[in-house]
MARVEXDREN-157593 format. One line per 2 residues: number of its first residue (from 0); their letters; for each residue x, y, z of N, C-alpha, C. Coordinates in steps of 0.02 Angstrom, whole numbers. Each point is the difference from the previous one (the first is absolute). Layout:
BEGIN
NUM	a	X/Y/Z/X/Y/Z/X/Y/Z  ...
***
This chain:
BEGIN
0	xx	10148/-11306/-1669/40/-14/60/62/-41/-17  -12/-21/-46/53/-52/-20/62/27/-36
2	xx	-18/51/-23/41/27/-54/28/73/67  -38/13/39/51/35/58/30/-29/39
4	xx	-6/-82/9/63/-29/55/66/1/-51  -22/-33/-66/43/2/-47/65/60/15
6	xx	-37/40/-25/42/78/-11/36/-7/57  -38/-1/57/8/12/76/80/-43/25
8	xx	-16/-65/-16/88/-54/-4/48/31/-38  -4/4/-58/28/26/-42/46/70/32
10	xx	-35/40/7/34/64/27/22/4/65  -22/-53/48/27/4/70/42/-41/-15
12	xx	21/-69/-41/57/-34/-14/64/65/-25  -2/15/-26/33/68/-30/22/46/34
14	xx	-52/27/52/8/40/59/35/-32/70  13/-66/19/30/-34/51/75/6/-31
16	xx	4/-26/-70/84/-8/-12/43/81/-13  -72/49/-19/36/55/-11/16/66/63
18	xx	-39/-50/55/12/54/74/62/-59/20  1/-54/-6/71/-39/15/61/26/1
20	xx	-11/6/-83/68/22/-19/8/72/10  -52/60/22/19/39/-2/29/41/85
22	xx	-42/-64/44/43/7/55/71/-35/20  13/-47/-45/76/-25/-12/29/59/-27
24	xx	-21/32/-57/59/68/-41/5/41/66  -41/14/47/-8/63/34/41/-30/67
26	xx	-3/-53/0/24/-13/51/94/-20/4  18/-28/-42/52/-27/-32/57/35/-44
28	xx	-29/37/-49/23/50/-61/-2/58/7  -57/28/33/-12/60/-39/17/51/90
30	xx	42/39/-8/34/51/71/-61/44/22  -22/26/-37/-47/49/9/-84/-22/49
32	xx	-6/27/45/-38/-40/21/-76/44/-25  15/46/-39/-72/35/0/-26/-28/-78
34	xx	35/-50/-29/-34/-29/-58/-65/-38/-2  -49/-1/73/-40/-40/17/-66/28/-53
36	xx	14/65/-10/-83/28/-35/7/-36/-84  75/18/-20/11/-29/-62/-4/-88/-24
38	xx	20/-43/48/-12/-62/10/-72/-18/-7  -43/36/57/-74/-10/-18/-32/4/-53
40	xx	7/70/-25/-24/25/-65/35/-83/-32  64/-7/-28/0/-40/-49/-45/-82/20
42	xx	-2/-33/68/-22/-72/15/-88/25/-23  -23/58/26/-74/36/-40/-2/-5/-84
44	xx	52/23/-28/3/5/-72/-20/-78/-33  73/-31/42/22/-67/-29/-86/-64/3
46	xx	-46/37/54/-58/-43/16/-44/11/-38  -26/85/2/-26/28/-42/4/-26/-72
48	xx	59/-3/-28/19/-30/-75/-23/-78/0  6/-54/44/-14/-64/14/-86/-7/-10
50	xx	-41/56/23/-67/-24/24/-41/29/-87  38/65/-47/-3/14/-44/7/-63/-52
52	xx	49/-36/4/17/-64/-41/-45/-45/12  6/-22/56/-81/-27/6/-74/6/-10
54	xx	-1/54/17/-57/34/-21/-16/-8/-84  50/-9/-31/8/0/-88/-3/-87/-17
56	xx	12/-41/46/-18/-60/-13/-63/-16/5  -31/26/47/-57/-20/24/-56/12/-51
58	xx	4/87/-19/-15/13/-64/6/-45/-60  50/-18/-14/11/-49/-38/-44/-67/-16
60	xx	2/0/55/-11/-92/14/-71/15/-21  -30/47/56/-97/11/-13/-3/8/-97
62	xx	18/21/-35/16/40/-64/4/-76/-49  30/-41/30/14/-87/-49/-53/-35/13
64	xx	-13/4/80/-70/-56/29/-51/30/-3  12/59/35/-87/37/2/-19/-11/78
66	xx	45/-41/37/-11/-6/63/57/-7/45  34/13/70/49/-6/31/7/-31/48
68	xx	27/-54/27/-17/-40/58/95/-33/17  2/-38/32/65/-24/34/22/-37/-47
70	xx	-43/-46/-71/33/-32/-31/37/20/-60  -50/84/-32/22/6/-35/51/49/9
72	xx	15/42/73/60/49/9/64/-31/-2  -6/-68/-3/59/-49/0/32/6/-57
74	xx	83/22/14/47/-15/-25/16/-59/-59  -44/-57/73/10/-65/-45/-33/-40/3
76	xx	-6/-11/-49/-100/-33/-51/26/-63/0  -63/-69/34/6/-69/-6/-89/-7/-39
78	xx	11/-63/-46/-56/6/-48/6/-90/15  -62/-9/5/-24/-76/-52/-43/-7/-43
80	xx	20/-10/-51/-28/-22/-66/-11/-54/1  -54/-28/-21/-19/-46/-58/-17/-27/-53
82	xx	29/-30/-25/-11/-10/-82/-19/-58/-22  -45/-15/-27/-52/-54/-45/56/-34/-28
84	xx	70/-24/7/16/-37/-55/62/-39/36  8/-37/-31/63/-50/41/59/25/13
86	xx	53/-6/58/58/30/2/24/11/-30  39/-17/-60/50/39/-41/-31/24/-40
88	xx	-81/4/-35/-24/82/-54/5/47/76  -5/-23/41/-4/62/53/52/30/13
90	xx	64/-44/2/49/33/0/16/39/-57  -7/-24/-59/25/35/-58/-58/82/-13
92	xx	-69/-6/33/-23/74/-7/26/43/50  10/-54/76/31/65/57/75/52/-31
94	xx	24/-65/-34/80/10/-38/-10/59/-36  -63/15/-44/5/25/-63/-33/57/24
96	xx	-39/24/51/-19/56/26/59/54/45  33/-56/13/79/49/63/22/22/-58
98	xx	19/-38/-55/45/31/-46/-6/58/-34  -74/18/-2/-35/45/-36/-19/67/40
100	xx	15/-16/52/21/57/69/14/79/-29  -21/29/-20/53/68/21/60/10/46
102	xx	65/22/-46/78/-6/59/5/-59/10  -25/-68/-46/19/-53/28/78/-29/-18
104	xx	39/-11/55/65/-19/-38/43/-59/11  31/-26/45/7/-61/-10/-48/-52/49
106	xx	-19/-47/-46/-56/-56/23/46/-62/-22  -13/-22/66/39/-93/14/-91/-26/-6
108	xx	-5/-58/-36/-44/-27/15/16/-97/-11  -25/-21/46/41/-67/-4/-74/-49/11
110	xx	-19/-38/-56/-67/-19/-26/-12/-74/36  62/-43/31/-16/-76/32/8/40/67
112	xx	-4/42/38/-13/32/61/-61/41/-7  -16/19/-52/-54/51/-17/0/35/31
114	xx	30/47/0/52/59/42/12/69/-59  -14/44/38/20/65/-56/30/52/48
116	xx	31/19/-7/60/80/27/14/37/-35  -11/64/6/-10/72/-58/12/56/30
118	xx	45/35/-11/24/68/32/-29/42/-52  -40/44/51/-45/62/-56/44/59/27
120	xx	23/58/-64/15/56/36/-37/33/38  -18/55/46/-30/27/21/0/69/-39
122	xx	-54/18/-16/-25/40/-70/-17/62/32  -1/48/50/-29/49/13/-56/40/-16
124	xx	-60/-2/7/-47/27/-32/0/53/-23  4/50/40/26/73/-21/75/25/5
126	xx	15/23/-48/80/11/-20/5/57/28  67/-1/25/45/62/48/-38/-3/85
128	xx	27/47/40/-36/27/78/65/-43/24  10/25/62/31/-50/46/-30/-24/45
130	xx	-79/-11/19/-28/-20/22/10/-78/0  23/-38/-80/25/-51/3/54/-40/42
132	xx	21/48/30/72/-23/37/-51/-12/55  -48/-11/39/-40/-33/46/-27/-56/-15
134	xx	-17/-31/-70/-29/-43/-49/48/-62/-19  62/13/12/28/-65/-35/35/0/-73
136	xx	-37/42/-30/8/11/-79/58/12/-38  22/69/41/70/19/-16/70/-50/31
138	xx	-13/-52/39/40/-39/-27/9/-60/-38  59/-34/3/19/-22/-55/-52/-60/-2
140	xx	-32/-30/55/-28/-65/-9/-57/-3/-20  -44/-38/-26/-70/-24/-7/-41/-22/37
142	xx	-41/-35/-64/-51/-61/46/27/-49/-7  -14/-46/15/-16/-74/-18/-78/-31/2
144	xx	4/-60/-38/-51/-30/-2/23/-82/-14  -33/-45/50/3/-64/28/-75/-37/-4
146	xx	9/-50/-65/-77/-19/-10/6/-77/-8  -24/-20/49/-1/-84/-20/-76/-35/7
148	xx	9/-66/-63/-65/-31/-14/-5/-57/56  -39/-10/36/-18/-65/4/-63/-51/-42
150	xx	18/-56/11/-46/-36/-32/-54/1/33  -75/-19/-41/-38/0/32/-77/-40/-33
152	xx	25/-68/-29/-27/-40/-19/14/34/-94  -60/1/-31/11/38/-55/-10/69/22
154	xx	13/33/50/3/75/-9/74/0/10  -3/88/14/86/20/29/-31/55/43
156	xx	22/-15/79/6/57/42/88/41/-9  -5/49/-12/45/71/8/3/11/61
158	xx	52/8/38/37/48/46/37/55/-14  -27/70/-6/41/35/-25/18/58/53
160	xx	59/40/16/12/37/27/48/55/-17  -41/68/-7/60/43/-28/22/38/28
162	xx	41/29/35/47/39/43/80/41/-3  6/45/15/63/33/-12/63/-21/22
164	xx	33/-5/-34/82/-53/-7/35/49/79  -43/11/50/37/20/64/-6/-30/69
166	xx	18/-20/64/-23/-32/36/-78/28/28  -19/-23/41/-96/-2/34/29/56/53
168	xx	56/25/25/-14/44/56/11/71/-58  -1/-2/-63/-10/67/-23/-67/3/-4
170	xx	-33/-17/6/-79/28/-19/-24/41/36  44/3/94/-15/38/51/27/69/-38
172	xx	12/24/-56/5/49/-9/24/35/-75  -12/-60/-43/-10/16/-88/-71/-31/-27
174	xx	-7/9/-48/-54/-8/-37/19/-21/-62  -49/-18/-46/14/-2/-86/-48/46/-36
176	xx	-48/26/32/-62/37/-39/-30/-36/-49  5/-62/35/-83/-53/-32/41/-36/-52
178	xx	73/-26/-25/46/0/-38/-32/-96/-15  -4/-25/62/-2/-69/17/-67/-33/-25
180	xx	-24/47/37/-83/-17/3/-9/14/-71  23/47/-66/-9/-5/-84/7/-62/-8
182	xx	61/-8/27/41/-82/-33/-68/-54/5  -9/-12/61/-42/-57/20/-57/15/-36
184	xx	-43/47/11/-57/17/-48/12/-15/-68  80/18/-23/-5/7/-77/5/-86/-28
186	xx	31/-45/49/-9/-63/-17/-48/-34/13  -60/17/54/-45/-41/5/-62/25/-67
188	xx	21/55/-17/-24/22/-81/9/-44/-46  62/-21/-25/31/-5/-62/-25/-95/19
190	xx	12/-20/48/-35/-65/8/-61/-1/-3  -32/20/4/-89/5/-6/2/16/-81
192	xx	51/30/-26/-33/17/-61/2/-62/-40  93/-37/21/14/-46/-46/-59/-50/20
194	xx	-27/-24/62/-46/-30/-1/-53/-4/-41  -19/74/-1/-51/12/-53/-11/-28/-66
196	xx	71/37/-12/9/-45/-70/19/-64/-12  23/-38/30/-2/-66/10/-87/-46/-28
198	xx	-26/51/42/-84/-22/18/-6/11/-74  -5/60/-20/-45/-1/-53/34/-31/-65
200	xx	69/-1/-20/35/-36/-38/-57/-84/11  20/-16/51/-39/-88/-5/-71/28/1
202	xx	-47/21/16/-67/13/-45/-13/8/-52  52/38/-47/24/0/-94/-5/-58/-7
204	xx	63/-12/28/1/-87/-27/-61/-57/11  -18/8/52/-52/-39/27/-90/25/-57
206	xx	15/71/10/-62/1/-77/34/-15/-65  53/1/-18/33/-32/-44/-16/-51/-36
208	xx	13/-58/63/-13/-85/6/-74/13/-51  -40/28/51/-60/-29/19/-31/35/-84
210	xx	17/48/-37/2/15/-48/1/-59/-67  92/-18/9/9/-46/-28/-23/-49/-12
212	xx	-49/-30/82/-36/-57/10/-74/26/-39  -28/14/-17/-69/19/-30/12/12/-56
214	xx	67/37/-30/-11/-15/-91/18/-84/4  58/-29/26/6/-56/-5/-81/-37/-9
216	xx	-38/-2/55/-51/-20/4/-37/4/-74  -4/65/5/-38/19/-74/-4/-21/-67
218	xx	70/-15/3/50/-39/-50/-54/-64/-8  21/-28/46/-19/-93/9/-93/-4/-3
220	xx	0/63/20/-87/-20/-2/-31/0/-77  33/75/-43/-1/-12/-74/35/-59/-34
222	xx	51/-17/38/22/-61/-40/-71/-57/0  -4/-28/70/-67/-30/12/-44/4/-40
224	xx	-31/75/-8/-54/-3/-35/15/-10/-89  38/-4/-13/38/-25/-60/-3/-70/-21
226	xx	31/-51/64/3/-47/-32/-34/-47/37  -47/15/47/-24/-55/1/-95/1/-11
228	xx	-16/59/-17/-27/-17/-82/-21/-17/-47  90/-3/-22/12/-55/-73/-21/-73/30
230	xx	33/-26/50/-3/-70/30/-73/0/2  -36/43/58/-73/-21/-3/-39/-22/-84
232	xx	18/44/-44/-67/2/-53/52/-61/-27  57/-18/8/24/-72/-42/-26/-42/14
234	xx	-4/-4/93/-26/-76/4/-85/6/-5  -24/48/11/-61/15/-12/-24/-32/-84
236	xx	40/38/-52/-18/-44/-49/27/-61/-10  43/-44/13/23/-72/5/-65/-22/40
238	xx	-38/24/55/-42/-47/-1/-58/10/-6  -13/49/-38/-55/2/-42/19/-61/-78
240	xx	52/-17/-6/3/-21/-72/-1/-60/45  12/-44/84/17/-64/10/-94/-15/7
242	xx	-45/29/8/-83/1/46/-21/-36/-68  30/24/-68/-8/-65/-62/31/-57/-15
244	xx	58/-9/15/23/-70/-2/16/-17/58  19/18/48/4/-31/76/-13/31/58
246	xx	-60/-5/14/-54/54/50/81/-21/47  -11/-73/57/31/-4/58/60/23/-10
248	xx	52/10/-58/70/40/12/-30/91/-6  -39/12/-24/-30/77/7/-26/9/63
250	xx	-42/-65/42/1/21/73/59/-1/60  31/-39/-33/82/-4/27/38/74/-10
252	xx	-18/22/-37/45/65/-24/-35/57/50  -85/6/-20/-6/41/48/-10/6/69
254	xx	0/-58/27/23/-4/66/49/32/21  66/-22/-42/85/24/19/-20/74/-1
256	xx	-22/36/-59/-9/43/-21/-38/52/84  -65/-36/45/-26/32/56/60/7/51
258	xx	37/-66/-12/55/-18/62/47/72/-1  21/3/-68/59/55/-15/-32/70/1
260	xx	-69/-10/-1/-31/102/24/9/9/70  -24/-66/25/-26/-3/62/83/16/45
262	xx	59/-36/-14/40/19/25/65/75/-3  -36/16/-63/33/81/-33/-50/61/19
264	xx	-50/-17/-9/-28/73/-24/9/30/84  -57/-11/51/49/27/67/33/48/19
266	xx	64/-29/-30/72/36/39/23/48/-27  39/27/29/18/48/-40/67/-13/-13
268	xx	34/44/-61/62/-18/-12/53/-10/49  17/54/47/43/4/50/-10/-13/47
270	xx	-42/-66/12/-18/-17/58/29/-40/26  9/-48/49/38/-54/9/-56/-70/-10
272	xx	33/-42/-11/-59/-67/0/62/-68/29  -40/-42/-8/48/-62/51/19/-37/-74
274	xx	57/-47/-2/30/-22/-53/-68/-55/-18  -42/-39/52/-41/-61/-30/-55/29/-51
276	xx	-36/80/49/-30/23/-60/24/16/-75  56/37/-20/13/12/-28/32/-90/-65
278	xx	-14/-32/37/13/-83/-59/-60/-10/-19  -58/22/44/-62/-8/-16/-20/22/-64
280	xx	38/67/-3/-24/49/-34/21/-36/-78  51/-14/17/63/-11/-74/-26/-86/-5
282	xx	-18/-42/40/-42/-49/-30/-53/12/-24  -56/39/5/-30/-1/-26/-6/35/-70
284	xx	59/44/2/-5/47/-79/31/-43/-30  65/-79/17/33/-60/-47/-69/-37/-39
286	xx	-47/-21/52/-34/-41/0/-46/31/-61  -6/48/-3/-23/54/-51/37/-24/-70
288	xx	61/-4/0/42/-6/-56/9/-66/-17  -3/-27/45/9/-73/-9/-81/-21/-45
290	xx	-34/0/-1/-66/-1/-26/20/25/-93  12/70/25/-6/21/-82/78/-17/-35
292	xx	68/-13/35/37/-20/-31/18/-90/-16  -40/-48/52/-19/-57/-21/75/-32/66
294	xx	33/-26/-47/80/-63/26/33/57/-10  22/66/-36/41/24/12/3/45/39
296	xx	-36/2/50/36/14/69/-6/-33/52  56/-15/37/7/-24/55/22/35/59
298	xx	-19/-14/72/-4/40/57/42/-44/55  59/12/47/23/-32/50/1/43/57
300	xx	-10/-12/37/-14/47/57/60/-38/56  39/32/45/31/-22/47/21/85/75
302	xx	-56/-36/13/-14/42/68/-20/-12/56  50/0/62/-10/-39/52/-90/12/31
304	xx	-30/-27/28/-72/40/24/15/48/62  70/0/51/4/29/52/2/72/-48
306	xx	31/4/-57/6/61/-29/-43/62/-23  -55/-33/8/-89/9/-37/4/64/34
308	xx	-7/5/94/-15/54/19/67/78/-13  55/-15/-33/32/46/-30/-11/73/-38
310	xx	16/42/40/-36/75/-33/28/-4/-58  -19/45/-55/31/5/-49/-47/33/-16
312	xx	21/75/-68/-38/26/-40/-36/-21/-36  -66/30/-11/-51/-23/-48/16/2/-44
314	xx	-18/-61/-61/-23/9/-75/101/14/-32  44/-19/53/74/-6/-30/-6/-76/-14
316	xx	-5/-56/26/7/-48/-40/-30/-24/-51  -70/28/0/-45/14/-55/32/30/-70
318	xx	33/59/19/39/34/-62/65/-41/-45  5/-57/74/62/-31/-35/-10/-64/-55
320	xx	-46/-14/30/-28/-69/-24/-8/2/-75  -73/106/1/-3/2/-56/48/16/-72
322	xx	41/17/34/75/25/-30/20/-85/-43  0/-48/46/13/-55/0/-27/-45/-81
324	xx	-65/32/24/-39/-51/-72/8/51/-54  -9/76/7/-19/44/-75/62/1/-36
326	xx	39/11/42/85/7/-39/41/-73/-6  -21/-56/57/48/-48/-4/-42/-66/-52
328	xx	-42/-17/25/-37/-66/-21/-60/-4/-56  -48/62/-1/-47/2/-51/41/35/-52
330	xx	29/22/-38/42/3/-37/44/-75/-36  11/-30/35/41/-51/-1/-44/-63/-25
332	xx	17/-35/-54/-43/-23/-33/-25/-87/40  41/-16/9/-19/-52/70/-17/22/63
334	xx	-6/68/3/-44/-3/91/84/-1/41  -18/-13/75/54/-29/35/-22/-8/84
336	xx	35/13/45/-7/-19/48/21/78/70  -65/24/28/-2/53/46/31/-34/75
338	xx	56/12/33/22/-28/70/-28/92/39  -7/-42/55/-25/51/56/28/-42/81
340	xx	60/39/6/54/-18/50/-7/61/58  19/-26/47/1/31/79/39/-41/41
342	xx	70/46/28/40/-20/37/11/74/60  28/-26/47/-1/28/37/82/8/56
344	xx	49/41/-13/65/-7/-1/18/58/47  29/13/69/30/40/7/-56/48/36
346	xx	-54/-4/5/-45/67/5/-16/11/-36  1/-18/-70/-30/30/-83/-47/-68/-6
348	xx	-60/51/-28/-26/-75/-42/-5/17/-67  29/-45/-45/30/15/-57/-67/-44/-59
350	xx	-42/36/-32/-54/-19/-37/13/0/-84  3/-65/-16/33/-8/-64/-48/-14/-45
352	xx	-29/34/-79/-51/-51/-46/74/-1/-55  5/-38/-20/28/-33/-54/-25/-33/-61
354	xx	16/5/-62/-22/-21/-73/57/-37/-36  -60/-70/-36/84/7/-43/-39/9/-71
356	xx	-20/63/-3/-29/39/-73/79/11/-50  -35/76/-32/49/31/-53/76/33/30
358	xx	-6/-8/54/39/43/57/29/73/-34  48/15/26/25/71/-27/3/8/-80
360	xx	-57/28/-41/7/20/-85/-17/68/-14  9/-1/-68/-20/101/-10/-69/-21/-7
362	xx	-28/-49/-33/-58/-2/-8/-58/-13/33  -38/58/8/-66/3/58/52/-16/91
364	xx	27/53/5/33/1/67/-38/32/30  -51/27/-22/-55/49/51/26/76/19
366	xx	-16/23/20/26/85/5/31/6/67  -25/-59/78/69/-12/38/-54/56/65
368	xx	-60/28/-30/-31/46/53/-38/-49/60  -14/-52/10/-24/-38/58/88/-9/34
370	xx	47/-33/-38/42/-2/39/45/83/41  -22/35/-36/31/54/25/-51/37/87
372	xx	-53/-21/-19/-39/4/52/-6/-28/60  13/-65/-22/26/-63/59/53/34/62
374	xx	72/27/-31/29/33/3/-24/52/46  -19/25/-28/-21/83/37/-35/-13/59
376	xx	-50/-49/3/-36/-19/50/35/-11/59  43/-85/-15/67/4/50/45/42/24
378	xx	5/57/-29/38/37/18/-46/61/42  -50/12/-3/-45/51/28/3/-40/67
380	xx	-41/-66/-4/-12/-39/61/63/-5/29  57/-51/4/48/-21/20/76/50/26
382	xx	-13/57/-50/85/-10/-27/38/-11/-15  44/-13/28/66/-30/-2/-4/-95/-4
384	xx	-51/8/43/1/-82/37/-75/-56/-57  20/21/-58/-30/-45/-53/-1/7/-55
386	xx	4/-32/-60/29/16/-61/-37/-60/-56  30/15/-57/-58/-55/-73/69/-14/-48
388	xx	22/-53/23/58/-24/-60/-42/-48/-67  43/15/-56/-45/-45/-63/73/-16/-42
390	xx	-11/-80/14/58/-21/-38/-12/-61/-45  41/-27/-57/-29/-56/-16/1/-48/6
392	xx	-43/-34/-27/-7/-71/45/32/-57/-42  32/-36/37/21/-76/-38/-42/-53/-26
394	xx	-9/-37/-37/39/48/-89/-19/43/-35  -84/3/22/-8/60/-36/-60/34/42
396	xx	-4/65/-37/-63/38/42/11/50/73  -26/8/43/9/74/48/-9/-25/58
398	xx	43/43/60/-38/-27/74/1/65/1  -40/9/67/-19/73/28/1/-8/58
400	xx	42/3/58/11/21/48/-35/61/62  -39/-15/35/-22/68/59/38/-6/64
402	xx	30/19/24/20/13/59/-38/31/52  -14/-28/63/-50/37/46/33/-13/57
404	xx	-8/45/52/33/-5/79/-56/-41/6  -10/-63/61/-29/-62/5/9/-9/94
406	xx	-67/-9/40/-1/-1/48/-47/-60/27  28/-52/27/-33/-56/20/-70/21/45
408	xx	4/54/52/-44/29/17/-53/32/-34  17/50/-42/-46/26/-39/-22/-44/-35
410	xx	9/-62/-37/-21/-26/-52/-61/-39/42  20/-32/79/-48/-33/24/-76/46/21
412	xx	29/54/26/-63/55/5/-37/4/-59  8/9/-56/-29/10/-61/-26/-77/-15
414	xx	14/-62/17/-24/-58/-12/-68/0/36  30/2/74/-65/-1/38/-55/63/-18
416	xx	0/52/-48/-33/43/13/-40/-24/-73  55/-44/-56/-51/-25/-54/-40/-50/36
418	xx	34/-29/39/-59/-73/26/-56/34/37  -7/53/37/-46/18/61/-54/51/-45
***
C-alpha cells in the first residue's frame, strides 16, 4: 500500500502540472481548438512516464532494503549514529568514511565545529533511458551530505543527513532511485567497520600486554627460583656451622631466616604488597647478613610509619637491597653501610636503597637481569607514571631510585586492612 500511494503522488504531482500547462498552451498559444485529443494523449503520456519512474524507484529501494516503507522511499535519509569513542576519533572516522564515498568530491570538514559537508555526484545506476530525466540524475547537481558530531560524554552521537543538492518541494515529483539511502547505508557501514577494527586492534594489544605480562612473570619466577636458593642453603649452612660455636647467634639466624619465608614465600611476584611489609621482608633477609657478615654491614632505615600502608610491588625492594650487598658491599673488603629511604614528593613516592660499596666497576657488575625486570614490571603495572633511576652515590657506591604514583588514601586503606 505504501509503495502505491508512493507511485500514486508521484504521478498525480506530474499529472496536475502537466493538465496546467496544457490548458494554458490550449488556451493562450495554440489557435486550433481541436488540439484537445492531442493535449490529453501527451498530460496521459507525460503521467504515464512519471508513475513508470517511480515505479523503478520503488523497485529499487525494495532491491537495497528488502523492504519499502515511507522512510526508506525518501529522497532524504536522516541517520543517528553512535559511536563508542570520544568526539574527535568520532569525528575523524565520520570524516574518513564521507571521503571514501563513491563520486565523492568536494568535502569541507571543519574539526573544532565537528562539522563535515560533502557533495557526492549523483551516479546513476543504470546507464542511458530517459527515464532519468524524472530522477534528478541527468542534471547537473548532486547530493549532498551534512554530518555533525555531538559530544556525548566519552561517546560521539552523529547527525547525519543525506539529500539531493535541490529544494524539498522537488520531491513532489523527482526521485534519486535509492541514490541517498546508498550514501547513508554506505556510511553507517564503513563506521561500524572502523569501529570494528578499532575493537579488535585494542584486544591485540590488550592480549599483547597480558602476554608480555606472563613471560615477564615467568622471567622473575625463574629468576626467583635461582636465587633464592643460593641464599636459603647459605644461610642454612652458616648456621649449621654457628649450632657449634654459637647455638644463640644460629638461633638468631634462624629465626630471621622463618621471618624472611614467612614474609616471601606467599606472594606472588606481581602482586602488590604495602611498603611496611615489604621492610619486613628486607629486615629480615639484612638481619640475615648482618649475622654472617659480622660489623661489616650496617643498616639505616628512614621511613616515615604513615608510609608503611603504601602499595608498592612485591619483592622490588627486596631486589634492590639485594643488588645492594652482592655487587656493592660483600665484595668490598670493609663491608659498608645499606640506607633504605622513602620520600614522598608531588604524588610520587620515591623509594630509595643506597650503598656506599664498590659502586659502578667492571668487576662482578652482575648481568643487570633483576634490574632489567624491576623495569619491566613498572612498566607493565604503571606505564608511563613510574620508573627505576640508578645513579651514584656520594662518595662512593650506588643509589637506586623507584618511582611510584602515591595516594594518601590508598596507602591508609591498605594500613587499616594490615591492622584489621
Amino acid at each position: 500500500m505504501t509503495s502505491f500511494f508512493f507511485i500514486f503522488r508521484i504521478a498525480l504531482a506530474w499529472a496536475t502540472v502537466a493538465t496546467v500547462l496544457a490548458i494554458t498552451a490550449a488556451e493562450t498559444l495554440l489557435s486550433d481548438r481541436d488540439c484537445g485529443g492531442s493535449l490529453l494523449l501527451l498530460v496521459l503520456g507525460v503521467t504515464g512516464f512519471a508513475a513508470v519512474t517511480a515505479f523503478s524507484h520503488v523497485r529499487r529501494v525494495r532491491l537495497l532494503t528488502g523492504e519499502v516503507d515511507r522512510a526508506t522511499l525518501d529522497s532524504r535519509q536522516r541517520r543517528q549514529i553512535e559511536v563508542p569513542f570520544e568526539a574527535g576519533e568520532t569525528f575523524d572516522i565520520i570524516d574518513a568514511a564521507i571521503r571514501e564515498l563513491p563520486g565523492a568530491g568536494q568535502v569541507d570538514s571543519a574539526r573544532d565545529s565537528l562539522q563535515v559537508r560533502a557533495r557526492i555526484g549523483a551516479v546513476p545506476p543504470y546507464s542511458g533511458g530517459a527515464a532519468w530525466l524524472f530522477t534528478g540524475h541527468a542534471s547537473p547537481g548532486g547530493n549532498q551530505i551534512i554530518a555533525i558530531v555531538t559530544p556525548n560524554g566519552d561517546a560521539g552521537s552523529v547527525t547525519l543527513i543525506c539529500e539531493p543538492e535541490r529544494g524539498a518541494w522537488t520531491d513532489w515529483f523527482l526521485v534519486d532511485a535509492g541514490g541517498n539511502l546508498e550514501n547513508a547505508d554506505a556510511i553507517g557501514r564503513a563506521v561500524a567497520r572502523r569501529v570494528a577494527e578499532r575493537r579488535r586492534g585494542e584486544q591485540v594489544a590488550a592480549a599483547q600486554t597480558a602476554t608480555e605480562k606472563e613471560l615477564t612473570v615467568a622471567k622473575l619466577s625463574l629468576l626467583h627460583a635461582q636465587v633464592e636458593p643460593h641464599f636459603l642453603y647459605n644461610t642454612l649452612a652458616s648456621a649449621q656451622l654457628l649450632t657449634r660455636s654459637d647455638p644463640a647467634r644460629a638461633d638468631a639466624m634462624l629465626g630471621n631466616l622463618i621471618s624472611y619465608l614467612r614474609n616471601c614465600l606467599p606472594r606472588t611476584d606481581d602482586a602488590l604488597s604495602t611498603l611496611g611489609q615489604e621492610l619486613e621482608r628486607a629486615r629480615a633477609y639484612l638481619d640475615i647478613l648482618v649475622i654472617r657478615m659480622g660489623p661489616r654491614l650496617r643498616l639505616q632505615v628512614d621511613v616515615a610509619t604513615q608510609l608503611h600502608g603504601a602499595l608498592v610491588p612485591a619483592m622490588m625492594l627486596q631486589t634492590l637491597v639485594e643488588n645492594a650487598i652482592k655487587h656493592g658491599l660483600e665484595p668490598k673488603p670493609g663491608g659498608g653501610t645499606v640506607w633504605i629511604i622513602a620520600r614522598v614528593h608531588e604524588g610520587a613516592l620515591a623509594l630509595t636503597v643506597a650503598d656506599d660499596g664498590r659502586g659502578f666497576c667492571a668487576e662482578g657488575g652482575g648481568t643487570g637481569i633483576g634490574l632489567r625486570n624491576v623495569r619491566e614490571r613498572l612498566r607493565l603495572a604503571y606505564g608511563g607514571g613510574a620508573g627505576l633511576t640508578i645513579v651514584s652515590n656520594y662518595p662512593c657506591g650506588v643509589a637506586a631510585t623507584i618511582s611510584l604514583p602515591y595516594s594518601d588514601a590508598g596507602a591508609a586503606a591498605a594500613q587499616e586492612r594490615c591492622h584489621g
